[in-house]
N, CA, C and O atoms as a GROMACS GRO file, in nm:
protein
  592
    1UNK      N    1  10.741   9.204  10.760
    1UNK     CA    2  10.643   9.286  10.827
    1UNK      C    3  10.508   9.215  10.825
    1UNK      O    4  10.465   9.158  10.724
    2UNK      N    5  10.437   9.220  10.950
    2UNK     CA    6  10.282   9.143  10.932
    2UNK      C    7  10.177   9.306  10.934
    2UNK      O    8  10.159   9.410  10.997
    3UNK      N    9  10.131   9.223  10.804
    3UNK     CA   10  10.017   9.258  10.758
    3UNK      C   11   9.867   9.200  10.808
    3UNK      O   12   9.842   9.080  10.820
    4UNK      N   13   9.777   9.304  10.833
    4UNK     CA   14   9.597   9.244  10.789
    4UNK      C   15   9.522   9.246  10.662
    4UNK      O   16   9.483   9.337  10.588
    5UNK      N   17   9.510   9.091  10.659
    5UNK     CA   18   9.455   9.090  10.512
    5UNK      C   19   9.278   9.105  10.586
    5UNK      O   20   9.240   9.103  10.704
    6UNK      N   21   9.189   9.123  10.436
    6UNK     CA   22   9.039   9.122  10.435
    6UNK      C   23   9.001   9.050  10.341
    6UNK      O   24   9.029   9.081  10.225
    7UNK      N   25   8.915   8.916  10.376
    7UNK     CA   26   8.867   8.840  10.258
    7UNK      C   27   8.706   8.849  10.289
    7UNK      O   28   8.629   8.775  10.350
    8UNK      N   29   8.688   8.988  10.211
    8UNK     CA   30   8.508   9.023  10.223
    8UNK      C   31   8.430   8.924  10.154
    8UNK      O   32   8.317   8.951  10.112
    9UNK      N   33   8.486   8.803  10.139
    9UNK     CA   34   8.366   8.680  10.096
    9UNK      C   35   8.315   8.638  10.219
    9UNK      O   36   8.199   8.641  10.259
   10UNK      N   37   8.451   8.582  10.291
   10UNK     CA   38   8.406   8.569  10.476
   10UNK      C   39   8.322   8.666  10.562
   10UNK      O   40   8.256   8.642  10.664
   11UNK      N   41   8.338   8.765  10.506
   11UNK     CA   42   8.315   8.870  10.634
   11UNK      C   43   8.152   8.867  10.642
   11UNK      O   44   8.091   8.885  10.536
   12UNK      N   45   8.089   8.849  10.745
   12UNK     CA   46   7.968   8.888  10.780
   12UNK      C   47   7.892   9.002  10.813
   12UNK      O   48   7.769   9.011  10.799
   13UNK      N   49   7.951   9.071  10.848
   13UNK     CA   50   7.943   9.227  10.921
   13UNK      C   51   7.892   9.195  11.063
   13UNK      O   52   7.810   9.268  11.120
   14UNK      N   53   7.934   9.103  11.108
   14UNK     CA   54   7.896   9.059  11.291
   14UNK      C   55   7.953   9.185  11.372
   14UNK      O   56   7.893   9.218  11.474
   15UNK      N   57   8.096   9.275  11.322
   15UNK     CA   58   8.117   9.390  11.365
   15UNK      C   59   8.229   9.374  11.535
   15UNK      O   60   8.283   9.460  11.605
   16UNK      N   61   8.224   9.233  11.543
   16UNK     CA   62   8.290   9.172  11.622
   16UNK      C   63   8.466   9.210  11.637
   16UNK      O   64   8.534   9.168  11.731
   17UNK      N   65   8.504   9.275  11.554
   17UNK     CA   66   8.620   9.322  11.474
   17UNK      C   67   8.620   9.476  11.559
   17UNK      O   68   8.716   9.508  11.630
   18UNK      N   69   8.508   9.556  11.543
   18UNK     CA   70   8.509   9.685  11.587
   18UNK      C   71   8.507   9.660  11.776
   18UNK      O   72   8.587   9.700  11.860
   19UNK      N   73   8.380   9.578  11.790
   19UNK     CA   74   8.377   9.590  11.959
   19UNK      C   75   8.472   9.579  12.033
   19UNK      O   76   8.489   9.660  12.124
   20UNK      N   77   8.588   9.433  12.000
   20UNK     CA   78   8.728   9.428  12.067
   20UNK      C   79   8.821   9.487  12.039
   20UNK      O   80   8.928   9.454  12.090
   21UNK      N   81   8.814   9.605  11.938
   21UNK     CA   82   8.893   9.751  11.893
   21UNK      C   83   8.837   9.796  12.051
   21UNK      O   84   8.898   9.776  12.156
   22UNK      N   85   8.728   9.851  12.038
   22UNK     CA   86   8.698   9.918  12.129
   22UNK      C   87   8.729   9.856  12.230
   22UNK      O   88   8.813   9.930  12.281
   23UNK      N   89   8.715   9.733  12.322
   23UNK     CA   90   8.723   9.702  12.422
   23UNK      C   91   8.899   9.693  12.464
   23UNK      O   92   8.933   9.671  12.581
   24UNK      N   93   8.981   9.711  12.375
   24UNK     CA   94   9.137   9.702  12.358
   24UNK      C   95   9.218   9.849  12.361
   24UNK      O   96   9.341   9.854  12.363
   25UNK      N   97   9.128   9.973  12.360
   25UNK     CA   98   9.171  10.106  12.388
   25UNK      C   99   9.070  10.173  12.462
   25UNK      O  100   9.075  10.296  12.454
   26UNK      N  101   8.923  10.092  12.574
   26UNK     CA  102   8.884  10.160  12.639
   26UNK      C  103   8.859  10.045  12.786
   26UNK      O  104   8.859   9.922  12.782
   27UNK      N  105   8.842  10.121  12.888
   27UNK     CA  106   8.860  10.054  13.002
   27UNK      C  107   8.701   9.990  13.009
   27UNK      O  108   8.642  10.013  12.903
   28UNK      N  109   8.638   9.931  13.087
   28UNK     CA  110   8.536   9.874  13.101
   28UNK      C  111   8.413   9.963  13.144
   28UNK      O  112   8.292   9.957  13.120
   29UNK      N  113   8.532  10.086  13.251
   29UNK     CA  114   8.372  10.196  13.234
   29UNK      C  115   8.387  10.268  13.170
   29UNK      O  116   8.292  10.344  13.190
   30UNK      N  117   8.446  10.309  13.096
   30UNK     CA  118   8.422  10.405  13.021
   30UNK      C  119   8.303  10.351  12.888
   30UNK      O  120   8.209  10.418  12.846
   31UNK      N  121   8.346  10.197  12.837
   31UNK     CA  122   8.223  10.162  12.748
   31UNK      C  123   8.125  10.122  12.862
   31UNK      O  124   8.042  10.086  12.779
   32UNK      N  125   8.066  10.098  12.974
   32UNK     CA  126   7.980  10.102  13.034
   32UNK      C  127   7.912  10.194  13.046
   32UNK      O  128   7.791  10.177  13.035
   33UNK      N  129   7.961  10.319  13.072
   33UNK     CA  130   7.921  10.488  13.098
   33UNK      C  131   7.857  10.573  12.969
   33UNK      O  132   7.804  10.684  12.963
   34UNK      N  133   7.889  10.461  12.858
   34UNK     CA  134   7.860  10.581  12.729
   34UNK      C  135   7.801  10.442  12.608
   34UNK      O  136   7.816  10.321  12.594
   35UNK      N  137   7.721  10.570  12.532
   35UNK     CA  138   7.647  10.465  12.437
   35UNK      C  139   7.789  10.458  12.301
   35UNK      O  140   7.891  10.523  12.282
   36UNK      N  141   7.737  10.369  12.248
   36UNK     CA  142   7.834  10.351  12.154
   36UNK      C  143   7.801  10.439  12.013
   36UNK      O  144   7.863  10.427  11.907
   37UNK      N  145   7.718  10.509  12.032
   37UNK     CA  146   7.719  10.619  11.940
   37UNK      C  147   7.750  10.771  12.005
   37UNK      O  148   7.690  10.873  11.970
   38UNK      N  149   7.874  10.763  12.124
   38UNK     CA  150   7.929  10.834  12.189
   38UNK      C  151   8.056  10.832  12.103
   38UNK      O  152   8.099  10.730  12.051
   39UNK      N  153   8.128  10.982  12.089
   39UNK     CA  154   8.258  10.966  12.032
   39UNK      C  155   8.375  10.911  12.014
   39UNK      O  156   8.450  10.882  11.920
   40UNK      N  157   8.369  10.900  12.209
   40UNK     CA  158   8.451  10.883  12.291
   40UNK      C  159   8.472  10.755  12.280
   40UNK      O  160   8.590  10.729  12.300
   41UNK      N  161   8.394  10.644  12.250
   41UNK     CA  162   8.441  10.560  12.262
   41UNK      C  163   8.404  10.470  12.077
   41UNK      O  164   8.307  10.426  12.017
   42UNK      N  165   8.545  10.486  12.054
   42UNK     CA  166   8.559  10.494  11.902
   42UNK      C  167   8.621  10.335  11.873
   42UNK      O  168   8.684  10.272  11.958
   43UNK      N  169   8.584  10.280  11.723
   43UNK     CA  170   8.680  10.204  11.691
   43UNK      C  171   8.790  10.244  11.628
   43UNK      O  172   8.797  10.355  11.574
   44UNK      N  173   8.916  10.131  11.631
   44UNK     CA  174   9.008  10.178  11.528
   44UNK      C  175   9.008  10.157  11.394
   44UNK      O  176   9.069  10.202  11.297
   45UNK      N  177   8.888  10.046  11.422
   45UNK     CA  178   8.847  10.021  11.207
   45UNK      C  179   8.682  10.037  11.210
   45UNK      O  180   8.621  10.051  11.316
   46UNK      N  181   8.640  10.034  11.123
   46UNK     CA  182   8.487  10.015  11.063
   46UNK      C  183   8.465   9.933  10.971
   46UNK      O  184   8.562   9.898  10.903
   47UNK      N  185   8.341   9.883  10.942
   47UNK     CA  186   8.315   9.822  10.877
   47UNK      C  187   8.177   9.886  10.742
   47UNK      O  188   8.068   9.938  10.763
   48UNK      N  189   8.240   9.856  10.623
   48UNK     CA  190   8.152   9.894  10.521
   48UNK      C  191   8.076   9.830  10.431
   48UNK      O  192   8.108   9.716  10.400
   49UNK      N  193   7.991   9.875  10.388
   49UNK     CA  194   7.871   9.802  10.335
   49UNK      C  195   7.875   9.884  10.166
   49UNK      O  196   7.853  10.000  10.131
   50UNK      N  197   7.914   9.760  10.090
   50UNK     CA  198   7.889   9.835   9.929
   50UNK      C  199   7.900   9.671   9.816
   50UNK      O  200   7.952   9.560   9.822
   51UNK      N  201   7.838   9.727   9.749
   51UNK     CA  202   7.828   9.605   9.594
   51UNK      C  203   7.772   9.484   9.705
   51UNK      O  204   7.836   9.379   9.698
   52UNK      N  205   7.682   9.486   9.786
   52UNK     CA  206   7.626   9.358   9.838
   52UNK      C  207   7.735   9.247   9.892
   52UNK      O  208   7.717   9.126   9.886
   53UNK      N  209   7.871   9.322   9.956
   53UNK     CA  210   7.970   9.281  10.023
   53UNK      C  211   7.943   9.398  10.162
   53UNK      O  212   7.889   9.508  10.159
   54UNK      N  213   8.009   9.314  10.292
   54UNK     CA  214   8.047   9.370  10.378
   54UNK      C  215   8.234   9.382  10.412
   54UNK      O  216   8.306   9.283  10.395
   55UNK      N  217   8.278   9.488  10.450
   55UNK     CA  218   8.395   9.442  10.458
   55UNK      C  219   8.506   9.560  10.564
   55UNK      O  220   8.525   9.680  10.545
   56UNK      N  221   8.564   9.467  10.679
   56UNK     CA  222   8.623   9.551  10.736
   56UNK      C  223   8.793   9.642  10.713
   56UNK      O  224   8.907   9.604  10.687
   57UNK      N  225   8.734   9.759  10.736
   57UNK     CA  226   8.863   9.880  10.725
   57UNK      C  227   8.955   9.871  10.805
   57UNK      O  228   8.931   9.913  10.918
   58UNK      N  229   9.081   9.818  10.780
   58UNK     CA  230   9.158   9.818  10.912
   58UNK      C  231   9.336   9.924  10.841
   58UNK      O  232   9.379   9.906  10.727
   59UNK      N  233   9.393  10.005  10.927
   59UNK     CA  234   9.540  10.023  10.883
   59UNK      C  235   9.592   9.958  10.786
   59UNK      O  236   9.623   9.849  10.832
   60UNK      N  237   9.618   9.964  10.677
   60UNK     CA  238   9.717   9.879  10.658
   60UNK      C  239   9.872   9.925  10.639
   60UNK      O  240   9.942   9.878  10.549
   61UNK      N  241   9.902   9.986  10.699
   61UNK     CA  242  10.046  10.001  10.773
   61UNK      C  243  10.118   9.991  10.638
   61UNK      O  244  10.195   9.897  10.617
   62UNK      N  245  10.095  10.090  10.544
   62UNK     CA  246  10.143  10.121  10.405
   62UNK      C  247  10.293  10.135  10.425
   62UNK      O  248  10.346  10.178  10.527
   63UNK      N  249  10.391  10.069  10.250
   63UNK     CA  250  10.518  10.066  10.281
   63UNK      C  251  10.563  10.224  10.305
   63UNK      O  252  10.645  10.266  10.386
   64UNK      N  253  10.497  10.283  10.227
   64UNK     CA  254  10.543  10.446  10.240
   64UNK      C  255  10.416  10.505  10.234
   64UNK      O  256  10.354  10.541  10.135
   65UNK      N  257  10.369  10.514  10.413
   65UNK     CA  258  10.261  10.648  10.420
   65UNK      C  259  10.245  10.766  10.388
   65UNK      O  260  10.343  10.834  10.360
   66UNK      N  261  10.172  10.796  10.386
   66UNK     CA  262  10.138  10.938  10.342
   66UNK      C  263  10.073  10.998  10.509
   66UNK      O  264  10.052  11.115  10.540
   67UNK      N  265  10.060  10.918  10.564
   67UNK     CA  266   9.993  10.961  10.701
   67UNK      C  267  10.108  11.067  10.795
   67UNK      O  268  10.103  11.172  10.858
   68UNK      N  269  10.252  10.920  10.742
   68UNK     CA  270  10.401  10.930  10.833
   68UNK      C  271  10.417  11.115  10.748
   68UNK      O  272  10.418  11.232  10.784
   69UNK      N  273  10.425  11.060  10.661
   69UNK     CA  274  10.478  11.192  10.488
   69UNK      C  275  10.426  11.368  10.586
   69UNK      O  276  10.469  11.473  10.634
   70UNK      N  277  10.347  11.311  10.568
   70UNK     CA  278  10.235  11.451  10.564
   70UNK      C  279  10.227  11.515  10.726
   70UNK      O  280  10.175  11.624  10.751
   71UNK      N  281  10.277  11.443  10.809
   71UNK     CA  282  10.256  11.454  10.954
   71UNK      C  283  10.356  11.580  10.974
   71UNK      O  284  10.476  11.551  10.971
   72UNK      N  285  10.329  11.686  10.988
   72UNK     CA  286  10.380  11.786  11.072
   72UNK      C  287  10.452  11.795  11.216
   72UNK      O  288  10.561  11.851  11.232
   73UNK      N  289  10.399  11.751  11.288
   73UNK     CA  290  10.449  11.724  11.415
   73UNK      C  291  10.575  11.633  11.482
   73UNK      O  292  10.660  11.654  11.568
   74UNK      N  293  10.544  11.526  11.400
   74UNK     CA  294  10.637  11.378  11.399
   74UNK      C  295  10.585  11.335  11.530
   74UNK      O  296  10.653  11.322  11.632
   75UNK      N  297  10.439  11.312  11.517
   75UNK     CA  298  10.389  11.230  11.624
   75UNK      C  299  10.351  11.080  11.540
   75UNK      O  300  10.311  10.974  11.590
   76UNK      N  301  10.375  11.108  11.406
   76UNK     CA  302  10.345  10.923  11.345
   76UNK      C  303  10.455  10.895  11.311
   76UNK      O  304  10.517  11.001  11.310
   77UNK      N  305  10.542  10.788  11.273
   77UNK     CA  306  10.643  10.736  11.249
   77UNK      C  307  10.627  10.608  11.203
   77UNK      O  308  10.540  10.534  11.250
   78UNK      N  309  10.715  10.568  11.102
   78UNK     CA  310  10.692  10.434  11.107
   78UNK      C  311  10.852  10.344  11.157
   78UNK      O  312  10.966  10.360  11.113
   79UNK      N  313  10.794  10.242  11.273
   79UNK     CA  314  10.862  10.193  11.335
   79UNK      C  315  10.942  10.070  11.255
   79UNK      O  316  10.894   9.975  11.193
   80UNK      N  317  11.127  10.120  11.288
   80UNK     CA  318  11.180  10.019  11.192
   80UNK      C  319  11.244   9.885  11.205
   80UNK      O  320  11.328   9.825  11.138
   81UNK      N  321  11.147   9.849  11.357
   81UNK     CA  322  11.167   9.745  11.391
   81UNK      C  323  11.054   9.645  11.350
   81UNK      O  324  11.083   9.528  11.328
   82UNK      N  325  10.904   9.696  11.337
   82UNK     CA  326  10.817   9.622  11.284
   82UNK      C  327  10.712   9.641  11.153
   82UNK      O  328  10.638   9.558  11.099
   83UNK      N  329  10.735   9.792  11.122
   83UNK     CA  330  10.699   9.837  11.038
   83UNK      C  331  10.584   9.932  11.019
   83UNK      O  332  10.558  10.021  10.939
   84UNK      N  333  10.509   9.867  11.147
   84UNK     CA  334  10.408   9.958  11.136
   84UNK      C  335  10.382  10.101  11.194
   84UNK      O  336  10.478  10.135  11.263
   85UNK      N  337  10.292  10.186  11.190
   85UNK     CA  338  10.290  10.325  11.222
   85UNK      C  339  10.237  10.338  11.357
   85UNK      O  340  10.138  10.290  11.413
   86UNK      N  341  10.343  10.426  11.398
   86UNK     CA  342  10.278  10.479  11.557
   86UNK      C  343  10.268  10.603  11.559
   86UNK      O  344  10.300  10.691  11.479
   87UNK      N  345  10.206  10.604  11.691
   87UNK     CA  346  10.151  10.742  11.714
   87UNK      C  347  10.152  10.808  11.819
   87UNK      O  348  10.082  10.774  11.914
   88UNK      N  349  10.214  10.893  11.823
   88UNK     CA  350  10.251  10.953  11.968
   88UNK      C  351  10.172  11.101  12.034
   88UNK      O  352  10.209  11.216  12.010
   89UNK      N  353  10.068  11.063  12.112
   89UNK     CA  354   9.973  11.186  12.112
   89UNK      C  355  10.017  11.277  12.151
   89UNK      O  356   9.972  11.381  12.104
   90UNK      N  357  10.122  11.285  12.254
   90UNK     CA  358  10.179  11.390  12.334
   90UNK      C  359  10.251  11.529  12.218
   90UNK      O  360  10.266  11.648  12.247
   91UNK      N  361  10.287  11.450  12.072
   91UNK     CA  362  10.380  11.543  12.011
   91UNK      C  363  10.224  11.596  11.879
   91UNK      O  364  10.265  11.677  11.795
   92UNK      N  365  10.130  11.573  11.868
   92UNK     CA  366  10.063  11.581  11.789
   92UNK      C  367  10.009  11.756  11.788
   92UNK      O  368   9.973  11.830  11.880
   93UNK      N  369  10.018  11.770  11.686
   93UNK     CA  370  10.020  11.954  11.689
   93UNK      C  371   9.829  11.998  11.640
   93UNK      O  372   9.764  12.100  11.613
   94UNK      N  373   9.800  11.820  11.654
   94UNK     CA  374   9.649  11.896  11.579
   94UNK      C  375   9.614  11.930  11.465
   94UNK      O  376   9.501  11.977  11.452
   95UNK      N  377   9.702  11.917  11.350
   95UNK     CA  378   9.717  11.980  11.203
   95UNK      C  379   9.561  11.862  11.131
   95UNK      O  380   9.477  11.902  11.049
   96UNK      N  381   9.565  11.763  11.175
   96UNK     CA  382   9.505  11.612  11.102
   96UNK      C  383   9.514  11.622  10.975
   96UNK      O  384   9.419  11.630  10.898
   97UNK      N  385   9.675  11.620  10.936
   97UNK     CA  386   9.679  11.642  10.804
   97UNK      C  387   9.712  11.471  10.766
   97UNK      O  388   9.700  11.460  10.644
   98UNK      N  389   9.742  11.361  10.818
   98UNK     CA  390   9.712  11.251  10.853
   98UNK      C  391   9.536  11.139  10.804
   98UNK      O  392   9.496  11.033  10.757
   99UNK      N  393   9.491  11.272  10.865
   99UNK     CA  394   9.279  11.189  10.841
   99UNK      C  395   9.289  11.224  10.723
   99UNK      O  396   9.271  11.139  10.636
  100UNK      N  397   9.324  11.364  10.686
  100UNK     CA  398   9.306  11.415  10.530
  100UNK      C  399   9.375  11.340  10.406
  100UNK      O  400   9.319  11.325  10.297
  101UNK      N  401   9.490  11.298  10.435
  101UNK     CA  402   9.565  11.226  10.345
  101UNK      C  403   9.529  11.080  10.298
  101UNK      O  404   9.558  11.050  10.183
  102UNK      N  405   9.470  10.991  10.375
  102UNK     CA  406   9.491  10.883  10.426
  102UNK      C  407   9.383  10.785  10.296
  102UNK      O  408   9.275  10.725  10.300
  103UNK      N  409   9.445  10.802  10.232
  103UNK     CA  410   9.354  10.700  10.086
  103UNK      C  411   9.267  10.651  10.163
  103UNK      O  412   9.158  10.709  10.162
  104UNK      N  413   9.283  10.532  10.253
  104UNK     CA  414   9.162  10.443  10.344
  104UNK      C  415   9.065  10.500  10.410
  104UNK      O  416   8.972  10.432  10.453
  105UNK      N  417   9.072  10.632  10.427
  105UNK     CA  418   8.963  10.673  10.522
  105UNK      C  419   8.973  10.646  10.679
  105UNK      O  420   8.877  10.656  10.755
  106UNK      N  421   9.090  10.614  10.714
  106UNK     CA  422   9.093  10.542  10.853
  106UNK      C  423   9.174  10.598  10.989
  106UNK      O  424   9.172  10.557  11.105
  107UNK      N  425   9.229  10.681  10.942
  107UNK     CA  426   9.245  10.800  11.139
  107UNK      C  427   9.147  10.880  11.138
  107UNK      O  428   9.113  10.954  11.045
  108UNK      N  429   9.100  10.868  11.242
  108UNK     CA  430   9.013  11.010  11.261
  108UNK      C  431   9.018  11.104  11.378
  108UNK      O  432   9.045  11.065  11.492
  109UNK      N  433   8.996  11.216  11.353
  109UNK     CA  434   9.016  11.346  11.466
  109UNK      C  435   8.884  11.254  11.552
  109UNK      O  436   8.775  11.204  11.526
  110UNK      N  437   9.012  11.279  11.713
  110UNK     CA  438   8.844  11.280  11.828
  110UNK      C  439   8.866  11.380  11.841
  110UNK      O  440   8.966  11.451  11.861
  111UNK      N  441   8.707  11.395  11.822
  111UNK     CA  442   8.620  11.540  11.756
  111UNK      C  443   8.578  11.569  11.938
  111UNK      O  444   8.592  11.689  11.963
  112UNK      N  445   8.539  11.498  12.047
  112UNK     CA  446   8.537  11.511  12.192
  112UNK      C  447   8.678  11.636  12.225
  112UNK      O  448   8.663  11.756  12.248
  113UNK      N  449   8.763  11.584  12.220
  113UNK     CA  450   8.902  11.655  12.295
  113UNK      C  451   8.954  11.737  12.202
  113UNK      O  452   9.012  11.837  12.244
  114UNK      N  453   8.946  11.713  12.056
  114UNK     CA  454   9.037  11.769  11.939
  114UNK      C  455   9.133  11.764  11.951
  114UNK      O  456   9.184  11.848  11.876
  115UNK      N  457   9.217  11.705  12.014
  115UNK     CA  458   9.356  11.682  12.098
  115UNK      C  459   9.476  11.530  12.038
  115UNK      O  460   9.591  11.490  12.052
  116UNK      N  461   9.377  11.502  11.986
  116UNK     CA  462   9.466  11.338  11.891
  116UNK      C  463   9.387  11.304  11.814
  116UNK      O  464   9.266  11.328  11.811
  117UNK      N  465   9.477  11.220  11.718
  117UNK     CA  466   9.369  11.133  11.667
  117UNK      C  467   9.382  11.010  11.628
  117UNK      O  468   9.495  10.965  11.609
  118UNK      N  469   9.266  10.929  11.608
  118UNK     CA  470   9.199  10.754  11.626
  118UNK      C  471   9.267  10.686  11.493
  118UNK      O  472   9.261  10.690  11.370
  119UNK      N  473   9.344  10.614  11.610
  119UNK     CA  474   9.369  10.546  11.493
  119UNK      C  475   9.434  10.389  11.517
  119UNK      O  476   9.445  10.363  11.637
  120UNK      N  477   9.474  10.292  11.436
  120UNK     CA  478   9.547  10.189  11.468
  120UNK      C  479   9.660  10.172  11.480
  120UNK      O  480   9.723  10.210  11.381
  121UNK      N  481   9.729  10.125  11.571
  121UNK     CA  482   9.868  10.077  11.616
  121UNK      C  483   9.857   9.936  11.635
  121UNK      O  484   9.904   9.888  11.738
  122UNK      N  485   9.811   9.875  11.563
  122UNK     CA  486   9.861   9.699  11.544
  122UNK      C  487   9.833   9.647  11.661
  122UNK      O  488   9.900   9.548  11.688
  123UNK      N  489   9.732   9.690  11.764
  123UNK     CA  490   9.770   9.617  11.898
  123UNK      C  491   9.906   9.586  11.926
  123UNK      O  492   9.930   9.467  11.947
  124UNK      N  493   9.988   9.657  11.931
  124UNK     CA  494  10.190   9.652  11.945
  124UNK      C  495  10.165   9.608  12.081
  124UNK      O  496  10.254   9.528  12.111
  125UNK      N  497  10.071   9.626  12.190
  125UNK     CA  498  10.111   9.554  12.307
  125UNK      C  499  10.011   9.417  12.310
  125UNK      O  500  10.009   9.351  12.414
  126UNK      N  501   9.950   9.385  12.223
  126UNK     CA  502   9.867   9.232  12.240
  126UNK      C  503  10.018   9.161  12.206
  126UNK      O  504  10.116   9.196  12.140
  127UNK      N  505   9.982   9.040  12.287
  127UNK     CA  506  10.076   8.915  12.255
  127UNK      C  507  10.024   8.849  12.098
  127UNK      O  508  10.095   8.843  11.998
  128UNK      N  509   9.900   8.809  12.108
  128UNK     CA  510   9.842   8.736  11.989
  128UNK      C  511   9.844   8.850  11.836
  128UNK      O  512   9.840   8.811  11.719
  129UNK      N  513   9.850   8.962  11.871
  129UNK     CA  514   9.834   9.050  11.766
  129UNK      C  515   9.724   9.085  11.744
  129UNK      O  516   9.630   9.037  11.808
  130UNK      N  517   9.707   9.181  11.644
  130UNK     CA  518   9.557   9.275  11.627
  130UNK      C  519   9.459   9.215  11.720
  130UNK      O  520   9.490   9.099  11.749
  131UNK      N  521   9.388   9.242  11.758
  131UNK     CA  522   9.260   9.199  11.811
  131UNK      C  523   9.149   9.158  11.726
  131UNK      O  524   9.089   9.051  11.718
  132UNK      N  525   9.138   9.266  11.665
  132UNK     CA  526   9.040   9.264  11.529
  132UNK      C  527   9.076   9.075  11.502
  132UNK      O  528   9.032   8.984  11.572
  133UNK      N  529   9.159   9.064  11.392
  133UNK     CA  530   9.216   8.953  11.321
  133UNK      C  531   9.183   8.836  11.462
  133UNK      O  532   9.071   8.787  11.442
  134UNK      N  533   9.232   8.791  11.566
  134UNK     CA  534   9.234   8.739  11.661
  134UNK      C  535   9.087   8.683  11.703
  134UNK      O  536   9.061   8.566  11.731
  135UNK      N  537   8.989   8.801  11.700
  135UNK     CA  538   8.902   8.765  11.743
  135UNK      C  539   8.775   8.732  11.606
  135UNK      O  540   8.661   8.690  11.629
  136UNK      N  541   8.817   8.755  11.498
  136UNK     CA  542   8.720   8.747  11.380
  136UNK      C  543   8.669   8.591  11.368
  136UNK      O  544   8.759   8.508  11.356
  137UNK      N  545   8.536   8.542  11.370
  137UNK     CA  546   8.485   8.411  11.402
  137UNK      C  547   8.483   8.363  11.274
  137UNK      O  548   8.474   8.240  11.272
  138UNK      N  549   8.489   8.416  11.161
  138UNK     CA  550   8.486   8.389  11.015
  138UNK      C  551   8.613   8.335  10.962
  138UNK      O  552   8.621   8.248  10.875
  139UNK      N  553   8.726   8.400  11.030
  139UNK     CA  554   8.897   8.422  10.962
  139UNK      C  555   8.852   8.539  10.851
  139UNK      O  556   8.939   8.528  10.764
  140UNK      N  557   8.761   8.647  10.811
  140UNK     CA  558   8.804   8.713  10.738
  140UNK      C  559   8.925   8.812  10.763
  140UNK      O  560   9.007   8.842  10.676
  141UNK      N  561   8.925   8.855  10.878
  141UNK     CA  562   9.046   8.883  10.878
  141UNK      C  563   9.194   8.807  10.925
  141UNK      O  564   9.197   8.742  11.030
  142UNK      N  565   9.290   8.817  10.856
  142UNK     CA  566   9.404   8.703  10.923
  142UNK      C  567   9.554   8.794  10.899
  142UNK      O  568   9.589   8.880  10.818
  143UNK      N  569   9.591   8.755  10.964
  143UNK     CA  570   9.762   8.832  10.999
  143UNK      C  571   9.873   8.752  10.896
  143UNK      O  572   9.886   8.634  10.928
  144UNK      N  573   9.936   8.784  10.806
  144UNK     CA  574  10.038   8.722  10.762
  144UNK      C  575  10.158   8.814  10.746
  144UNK      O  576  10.142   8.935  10.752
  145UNK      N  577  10.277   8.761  10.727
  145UNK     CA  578  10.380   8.827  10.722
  145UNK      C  579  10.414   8.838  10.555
  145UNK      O  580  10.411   8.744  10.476
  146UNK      N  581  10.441   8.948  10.533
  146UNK     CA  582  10.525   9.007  10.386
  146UNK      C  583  10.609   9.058  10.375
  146UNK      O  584  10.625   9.151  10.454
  147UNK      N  585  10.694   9.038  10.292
  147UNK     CA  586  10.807   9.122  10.256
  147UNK      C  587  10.762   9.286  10.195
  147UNK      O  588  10.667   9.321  10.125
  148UNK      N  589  10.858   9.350  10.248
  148UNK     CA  590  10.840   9.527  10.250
  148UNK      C  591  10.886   9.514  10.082
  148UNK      O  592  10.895   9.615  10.012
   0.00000   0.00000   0.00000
């Protein structure tokens, strides 16, 4: 299974990580049309600032979620062809018992629609993988494969 590692010695907080999140689940007007302290147009990770490190939040597509666990609906799953968690908005009942669970801090209700919620799916349709990782100018973030 590939994993995203974080080596917050590299990381700068350039935030470069969040924008091509965003630019990878929103069309060009929609981030044209809205400020980025608009809901709507959300990342799938963040980046945090603590102990005089910066360092980005991304999925990490845990061997046994609590996101998958706790999901009511069975709109998350984890897929057992690559491992990581998907998410299927159409079956999502709204519970966000998912954001609540989630040690990392990292799905969140869009609070706009209340209707799904934000979160990462591995870029499953990028060829190169995550975006985040792909596009990080540092290498703090990098993709490797691990055993489950």
């Amino acid at each position: 299974m590939k994993r995203i590692f974080i080596d917050r010695e590299k990381c700068l907080a350039c935030l470069t990580c969040m924008v091509v999140c965003v630019d990878s689940y929103h069309n060009r007007e929609e981030i044209a049309d809205s400020r980025w302290t608009d809901i709507e147009i959300e990342s799938r990770n963040y980046t945090k600032f603590a102990d005089g490190y910066s360092m980005t939040i991304v999925c990490r597509h845990c061997s046994d979620p609590e996101c998958v666990t706790t999901c009511m609906s069975g709109a998350l799953k984890k897929s057992p062809v690559s491992g990581h968690i998907t998410y299927e908005k159409e079956r999502c009942g709204q519970c966000f018992m998912c954001v609540m669970c989630c040690p990392y801090g990292l799905p969140k209700p869009d609070i706009k629609s209340n209707t799904e919620v934000i979160r990462c799916n591995f870029c499953n349709d990028a060829a190169r993988g995550p975006s985040c990782a792909a596009s990080c100018p540092t290498g703090a973030l990098t993709v490797m494969e691990v055993d489950e």
